[in-house]
TIDOKE-42285 format. One line per field, with one value per residue (C-alpha): x, y, z. Coordinates in nm, 4 decimals, padded with zeros to 6 digits, m for minus. Example, Ala and Ser with C-alpha at 12.3 -4.5 7.8 and 13.67 -1.06 7.14 Angstrom:
BEGIN
x 01.2300	01.3670 .
y m00.4500	m00.1060 .
z 00.7800	00.7140 .
# end
This chain:
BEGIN
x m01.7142	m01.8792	m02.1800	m02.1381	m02.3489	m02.0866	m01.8534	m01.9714	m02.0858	m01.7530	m01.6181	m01.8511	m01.7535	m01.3817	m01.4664	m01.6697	m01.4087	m01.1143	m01.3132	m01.4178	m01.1370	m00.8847	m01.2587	m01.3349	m01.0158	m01.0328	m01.1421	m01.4723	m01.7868	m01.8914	m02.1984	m02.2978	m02.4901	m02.7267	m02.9046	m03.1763	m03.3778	m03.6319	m03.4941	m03.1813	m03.0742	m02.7857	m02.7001	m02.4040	m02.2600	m01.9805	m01.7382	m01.5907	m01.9189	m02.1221	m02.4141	m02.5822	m02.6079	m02.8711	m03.0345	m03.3033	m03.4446	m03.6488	m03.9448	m04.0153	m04.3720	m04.2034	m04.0457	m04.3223	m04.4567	m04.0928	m04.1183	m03.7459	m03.5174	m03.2320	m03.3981	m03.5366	m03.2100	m03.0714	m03.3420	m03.2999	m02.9206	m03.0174	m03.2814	m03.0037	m02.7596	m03.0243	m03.1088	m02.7136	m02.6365	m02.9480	m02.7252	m02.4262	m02.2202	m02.0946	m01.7953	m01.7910	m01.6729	m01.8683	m01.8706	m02.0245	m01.9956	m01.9250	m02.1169	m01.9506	m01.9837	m02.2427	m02.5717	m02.8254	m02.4842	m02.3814	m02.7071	m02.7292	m02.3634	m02.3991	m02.7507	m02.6252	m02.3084	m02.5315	m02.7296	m02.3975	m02.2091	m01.8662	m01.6814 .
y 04.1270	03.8435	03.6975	03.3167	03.2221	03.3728	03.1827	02.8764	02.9744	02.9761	02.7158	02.4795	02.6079	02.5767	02.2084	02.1934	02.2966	02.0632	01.7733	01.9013	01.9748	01.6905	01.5075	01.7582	01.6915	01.3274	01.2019	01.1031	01.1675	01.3268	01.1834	01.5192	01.4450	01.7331	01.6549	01.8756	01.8132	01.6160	01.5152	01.4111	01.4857	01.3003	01.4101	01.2989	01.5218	01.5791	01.8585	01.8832	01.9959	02.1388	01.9196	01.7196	01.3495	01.2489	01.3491	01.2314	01.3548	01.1486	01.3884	01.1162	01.0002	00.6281	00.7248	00.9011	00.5727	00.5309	00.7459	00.6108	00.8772	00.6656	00.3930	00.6678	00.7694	00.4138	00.3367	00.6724	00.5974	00.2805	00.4134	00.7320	00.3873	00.2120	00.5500	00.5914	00.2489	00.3084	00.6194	00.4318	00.5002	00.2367	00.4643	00.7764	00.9268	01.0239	01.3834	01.4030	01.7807	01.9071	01.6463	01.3243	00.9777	00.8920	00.8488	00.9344	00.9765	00.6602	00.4866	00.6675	00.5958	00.1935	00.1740	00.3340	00.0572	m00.2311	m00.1551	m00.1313	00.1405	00.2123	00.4202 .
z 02.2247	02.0250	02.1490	02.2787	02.0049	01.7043	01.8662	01.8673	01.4881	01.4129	01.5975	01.4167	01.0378	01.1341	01.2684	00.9407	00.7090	00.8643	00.8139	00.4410	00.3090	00.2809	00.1276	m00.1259	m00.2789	m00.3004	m00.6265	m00.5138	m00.4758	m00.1276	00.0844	00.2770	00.6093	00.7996	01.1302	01.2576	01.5673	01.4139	01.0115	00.8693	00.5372	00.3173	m00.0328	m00.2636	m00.4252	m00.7396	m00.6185	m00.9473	m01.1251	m00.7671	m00.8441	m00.6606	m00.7942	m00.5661	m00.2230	00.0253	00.3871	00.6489	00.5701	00.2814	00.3440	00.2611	00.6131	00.8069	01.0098	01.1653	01.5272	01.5969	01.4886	01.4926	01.2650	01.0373	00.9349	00.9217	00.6403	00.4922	00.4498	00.2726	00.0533	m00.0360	m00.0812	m00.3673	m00.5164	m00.5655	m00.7172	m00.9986	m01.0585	m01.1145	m00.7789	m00.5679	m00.4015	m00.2024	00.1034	00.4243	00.5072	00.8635	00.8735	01.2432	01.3725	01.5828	01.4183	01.6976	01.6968	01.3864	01.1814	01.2543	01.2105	00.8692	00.7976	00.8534	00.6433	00.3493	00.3771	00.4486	00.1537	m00.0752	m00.0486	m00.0389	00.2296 .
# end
């Protein structure tokens, strides 16, 4: 019998891969969002080629006076939104994993639109 923790292992990856998969086929570029307890981490990435364009964390010392969580990932999203459009992209779409669109997501989700991006 698997252990409670497999299962919720899996149950995550399958919640993971449903929301993936219909985005990973889109013609754009991805914007790939990981919480921990304490950091959150966006990236966009280019499916087509499996490279990352470009990525940032709130570990960034730019980001270390913030003790809000919430507001830390709000200003990461728009400093991962500025560091996108001096690359060129304007347009992507929001991969929020197996996470809900609640919370640090969210926050990190409407900085990186304030600041100009597309999704």
């Amino acid at each position: 019998m698997q252990s409670e923790l497999k299962k919720a292992k899996i149950r995550q990856d399958r919640r993971k891969m449903r929301v993936r998969a219909p985005l990973i086929k889109s013609s754009r570029l991805r914007l790939s969002v990981f919480r921990s307890l304490t950091n959150i981490y966006g990236q966009i990435i280019d499916d087509r080629e499996s490279k990352t364009v470009v990525g940032i964390s709130t570990q960034c010392k730019e980001l270390k006076s913030i003790k809000n969580k919430t507001e830390k990932a709000k200003k990461a999203g728009e400093m991962l939104a500025k560091l996108a459009k001096e690359k060129g992209v304007d347009k992507v779409v929001f991969d929020r994993g197996y996470y809900k669109f609640h919370g640090r997501i969210a926050a990190f989700a409407e900085g990186a639109r304030q600041a100009g991006l597309v999704f």
